[in-house]
N, C-alpha and C positions, 0 to 999 in steps of 0.2 A: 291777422287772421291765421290761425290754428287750425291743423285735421290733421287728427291721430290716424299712421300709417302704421301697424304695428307698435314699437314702442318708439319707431322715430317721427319727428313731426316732420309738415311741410309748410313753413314760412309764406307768405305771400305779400312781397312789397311791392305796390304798383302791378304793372306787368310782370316781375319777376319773382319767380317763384324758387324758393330754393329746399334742399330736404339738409335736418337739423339734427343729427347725431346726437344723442343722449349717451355717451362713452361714460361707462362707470371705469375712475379709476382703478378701484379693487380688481376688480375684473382684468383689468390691462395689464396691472401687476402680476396677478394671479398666471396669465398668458405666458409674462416675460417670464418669469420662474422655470414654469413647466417647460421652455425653452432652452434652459440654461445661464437666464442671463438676472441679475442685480439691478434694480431701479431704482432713480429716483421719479417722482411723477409733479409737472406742474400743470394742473388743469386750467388754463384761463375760458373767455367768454368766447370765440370762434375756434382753439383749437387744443389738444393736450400737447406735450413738450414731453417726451421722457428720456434721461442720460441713459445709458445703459451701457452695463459692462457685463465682460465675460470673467470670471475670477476661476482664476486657479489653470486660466488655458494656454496651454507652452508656446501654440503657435497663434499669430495673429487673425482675426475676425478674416472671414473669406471675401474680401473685399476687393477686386483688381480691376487693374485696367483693360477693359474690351477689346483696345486697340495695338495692345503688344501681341505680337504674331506665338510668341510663347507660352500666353494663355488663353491659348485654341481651345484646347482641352476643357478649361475651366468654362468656357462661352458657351461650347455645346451643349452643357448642362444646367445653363442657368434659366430661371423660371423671372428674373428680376430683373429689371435694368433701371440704374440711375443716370438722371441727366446731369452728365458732370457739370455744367454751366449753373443751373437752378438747385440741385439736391432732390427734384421730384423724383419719386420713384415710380415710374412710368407706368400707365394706365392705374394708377392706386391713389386713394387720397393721403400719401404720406410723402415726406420730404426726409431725406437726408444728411446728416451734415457730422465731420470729423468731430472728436472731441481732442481738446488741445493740451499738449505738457506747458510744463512755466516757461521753455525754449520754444513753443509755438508749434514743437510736434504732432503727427495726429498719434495719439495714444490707438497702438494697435490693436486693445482688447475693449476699448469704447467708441461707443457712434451716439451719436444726440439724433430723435426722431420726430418727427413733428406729425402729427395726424391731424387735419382738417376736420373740423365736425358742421361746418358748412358748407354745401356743394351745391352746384345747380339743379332743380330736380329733374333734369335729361341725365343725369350723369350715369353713367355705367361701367359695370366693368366687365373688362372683355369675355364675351359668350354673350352681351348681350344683359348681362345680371343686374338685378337692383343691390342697390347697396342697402344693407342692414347695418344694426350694432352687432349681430349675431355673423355673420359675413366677416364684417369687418375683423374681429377675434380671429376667427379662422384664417383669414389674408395676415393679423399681425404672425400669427403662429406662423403661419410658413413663410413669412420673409426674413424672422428672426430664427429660424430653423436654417434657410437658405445659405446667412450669415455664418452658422458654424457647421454646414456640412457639404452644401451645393456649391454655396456661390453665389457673388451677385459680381455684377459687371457696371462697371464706372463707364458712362461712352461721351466720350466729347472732353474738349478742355477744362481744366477742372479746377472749381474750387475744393469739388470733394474728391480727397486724395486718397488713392487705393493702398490694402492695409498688406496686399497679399501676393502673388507671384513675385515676377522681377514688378518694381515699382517706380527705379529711378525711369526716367526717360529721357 
């Protein structure tokens, strides 16, 4: 069972009800551009995948670790946080994760992003907001804005490795 909310649906299996992202590729692409960044896009059946690189950027994606006393600085300003353990990007339906050299490095001007286009229909995001397709675009823009200008912070043991400050630990 089907009801159109706007242009997203809202699924209903059994008791659980969930809301159904209709993510136009183009669109996504279109976002990452205007952001500065190079995509590639794999759209499957619950979520999109897009590599994303910065080309031509001298210094690495603003990616660090929350928990080096060093990048205080970088913490105070940031609007993102990822969960080092999972790659979710906290309160957001997106997930995070390194992109790898042939030595298993994370290549510091790419990140691989996952966006969920299935959520519970409680879901929200902080203020209390529904999530749209139209929302959603605007949260990709300023997380990928975040990345080359603000900042996002890695917090917890990590599979996702910070691209930016001091990095060893």
């Amino acid at each position: 069972m089907c009801h159109n909310v706007y242009s997203m649906q809202v699924l209903q299996a059994g008791q659980h009800k969930f809301i159904f992202l209709e993510l136009d590729p183009e669109t996504i692409a279109s976002v990452a551009k205007q952001a500065g960044f190079e995509i590639k896009i794999k759209d499957g059946a619950r979520s999109v995948v897009a590599e994303l690189t910065a080309p031509g950027r001298q210094s690495p994606l603003l990616l660090f670790d929350a928990a080096d006393p060093s990048n205080l600085g970088w913490f105070s300003r940031c609007q993102f946080y990822v969960d080092g353990r999972t790659g979710a990007v906290m309160q957001t339906p997106m997930a995070l994760a390194n992109q790898l050299d042939r030595a298993g490095k994370p290549q510091p001007h790419s990140v691989r992003l996952t966006i969920t286009k299935e959520l519970p229909a409680s879901y929200r995001l902080p203020g209390k907001q529904a999530l749209t397709e139209q929302v959603l675009y605007q949260l990709l823009y300023n997380f990928l804005s975040a990345l080359t200008k603000t900042g996002v912070a890695v917090c917890g043991a990590s599979i996702v490795k910070p691209l930016a400050g001091r990095t060893e630990t």
